[in-house]
C-alpha angles and dihedrals in degrees: 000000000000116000086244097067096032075057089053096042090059093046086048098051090036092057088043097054085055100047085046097043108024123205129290093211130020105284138050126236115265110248114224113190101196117189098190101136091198079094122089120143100045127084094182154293145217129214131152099010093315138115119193124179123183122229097207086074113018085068098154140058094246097049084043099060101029081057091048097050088041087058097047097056091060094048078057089051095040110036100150131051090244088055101070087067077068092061088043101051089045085054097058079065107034137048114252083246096049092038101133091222083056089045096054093043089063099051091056088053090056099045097043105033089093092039095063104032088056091041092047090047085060085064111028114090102258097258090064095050105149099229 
């Protein structure tokens, strides 16, 4: 899959987590797509009302939209800069594996994988369906 589609894949997934969830303040996150394939063991994050995901390692559609989705939940649980002392002090407590906030994240990526890529194949032109 070219760079330029995964690109659109991610806007696509990334509208549509706003449009599904909503925001808990005024404004979204930013999305940053970087392509530095230096990465490699890292899908995404999100800090400080952006989400970044890294194309190097999220190289497929699945793995596009589940981390979009992922990144966006915690942009739900940490809308505000102050909130993410919240996800460290949890941390000291938790494995990164069993933190309550990562926990969450994945199960949004469970419940809503389907939803938008039924939803995203309604609006993509029918030689970039997602399935």
């Amino acid at each position: 899959m070219d760079i330029k589609t995964q690109v659109e894949i991610a806007e696509n997934a990334f509208i549509w987590c706003i449009n599904e969830f909503g925001s808990p303040i005024k404004s979204v996150p930013k999305l940053i797509v970087k392509t530095d394939k230096r990465v490699r063991k890292k899908y995404g994050h999100y800090i400080n009302k952006e989400i970044t995901i890294y194309l190097s390692t999220c190289n497929t559609k699945t793995k596009i939209v589940k981390t979009i989705i992922h990144e966006y939940a915690h942009f739900l649980q940490m809308p505000k800069a102050k909130d993410i002392k919240v996800y460290y002090k949890l941390l000291d407590t938790f494995e990164y594996d069993k933190h309550p906030f990562e926990l969450q994240a994945q199960m949004y990526e469970r419940m809503y994988y389907r939803k938008c890529i039924t939803d995203l194949n309604l609006v993509l032109p029918l030689n970039r369906r997602l399935n």
